[in-house]
C-alpha positions as CSV (number, residue, x, y, z in Angstrom):
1,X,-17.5,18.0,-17.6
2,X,-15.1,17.3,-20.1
3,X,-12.6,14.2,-20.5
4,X,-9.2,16.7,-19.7
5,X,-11.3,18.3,-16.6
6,X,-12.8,14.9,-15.6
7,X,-9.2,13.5,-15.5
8,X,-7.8,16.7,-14.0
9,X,-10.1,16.1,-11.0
10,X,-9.0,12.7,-10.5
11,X,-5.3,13.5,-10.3
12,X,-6.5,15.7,-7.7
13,X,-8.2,13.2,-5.8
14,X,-5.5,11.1,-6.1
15,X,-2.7,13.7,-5.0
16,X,-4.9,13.6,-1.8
17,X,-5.5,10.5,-1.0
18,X,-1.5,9.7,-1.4
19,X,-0.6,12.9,0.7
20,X,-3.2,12.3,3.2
21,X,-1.8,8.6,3.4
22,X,2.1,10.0,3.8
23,X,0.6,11.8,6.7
24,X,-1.1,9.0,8.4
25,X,2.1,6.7,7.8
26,X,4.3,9.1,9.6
27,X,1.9,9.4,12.4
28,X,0.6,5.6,12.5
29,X,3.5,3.8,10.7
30,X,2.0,0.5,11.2
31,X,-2.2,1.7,11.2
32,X,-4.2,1.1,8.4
33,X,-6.8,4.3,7.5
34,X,-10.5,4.0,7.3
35,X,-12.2,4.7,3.5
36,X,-14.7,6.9,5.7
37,X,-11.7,9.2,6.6
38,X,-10.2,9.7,3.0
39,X,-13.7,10.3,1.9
40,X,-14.3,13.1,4.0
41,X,-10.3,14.0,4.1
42,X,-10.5,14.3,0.0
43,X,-14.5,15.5,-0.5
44,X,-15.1,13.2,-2.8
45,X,-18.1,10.8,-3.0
46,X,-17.4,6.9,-2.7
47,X,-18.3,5.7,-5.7
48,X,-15.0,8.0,-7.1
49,X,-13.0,7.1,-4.1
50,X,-13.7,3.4,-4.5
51,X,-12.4,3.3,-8.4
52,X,-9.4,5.7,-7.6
53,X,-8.0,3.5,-4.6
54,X,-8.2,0.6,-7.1
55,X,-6.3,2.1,-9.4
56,X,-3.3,3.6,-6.7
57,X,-3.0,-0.3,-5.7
58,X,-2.9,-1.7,-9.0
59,X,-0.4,0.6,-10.0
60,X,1.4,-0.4,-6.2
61,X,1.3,3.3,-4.5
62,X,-1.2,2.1,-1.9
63,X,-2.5,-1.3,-0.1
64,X,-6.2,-2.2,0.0
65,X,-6.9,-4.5,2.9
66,X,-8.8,-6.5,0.0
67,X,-11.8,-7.1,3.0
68,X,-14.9,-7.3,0.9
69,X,-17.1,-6.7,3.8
70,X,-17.0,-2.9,4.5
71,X,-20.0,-1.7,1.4
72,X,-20.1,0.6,0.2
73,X,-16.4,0.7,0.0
74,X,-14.3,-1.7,-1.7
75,X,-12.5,-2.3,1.4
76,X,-12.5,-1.6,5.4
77,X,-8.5,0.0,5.4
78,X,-5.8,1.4,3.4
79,X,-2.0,1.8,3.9
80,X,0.9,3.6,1.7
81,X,3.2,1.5,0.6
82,X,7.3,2.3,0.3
83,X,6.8,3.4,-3.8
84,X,4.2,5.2,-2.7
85,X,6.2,7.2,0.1
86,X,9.2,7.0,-2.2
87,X,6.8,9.1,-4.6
88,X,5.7,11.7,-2.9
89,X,9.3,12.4,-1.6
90,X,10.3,12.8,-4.8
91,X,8.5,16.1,-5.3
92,X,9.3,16.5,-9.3
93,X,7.7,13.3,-10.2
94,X,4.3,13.3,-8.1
95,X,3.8,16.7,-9.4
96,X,4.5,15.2,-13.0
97,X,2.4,12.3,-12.3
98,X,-0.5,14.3,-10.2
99,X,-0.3,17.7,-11.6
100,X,-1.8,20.2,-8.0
């Protein structure tokens, strides 16, 4: 695969972690979502998932739970967090930033 597809499939994954997320917040506004579900919400293996969700909660779209004792994942729970809501209701710029 090359580096432009490679990178074209993460923005995927990460479109759908963030929009399945949105969906979960408006249904469970105070839940937290199990890795398990995106991972089978997203069809992606865990190994991706688990580098991917890293990178939406450094960059502050998401929160990890930051438990270290849900392996294979790199934590039990995940929430959205208000930039990341306030960025997926700004259609324009998710779709800049995470190209469907």
């Amino acid at each position: 695969m090359g580096m432009s597809k490679e990178i074209e499939t993460y923005k995927a994954l990460r479109r759908c972690i963030l929009k399945h997320l949105y969906s979960f917040f408006q249904e469970h506004p105070f839940g937290l979502e199990e890795l398990r579900s995106i991972e089978d919400v997203c069809h992606t293996d865990k190994w991706t998932l688990n580098w991917n969700l890293v990178y939406l909660d450094q960059c502050g779209y998401i929160e990890l739970d930051k438990s270290q004792d849900c392996p294979p994942y790199v934590s039990c729970a995940v929430a959205i967090t208000a930039k990341g809501i306030d960025l997926i209701e700004n259609k324009s710029e998710f779709d800049k930033q995470f190209s469907s």
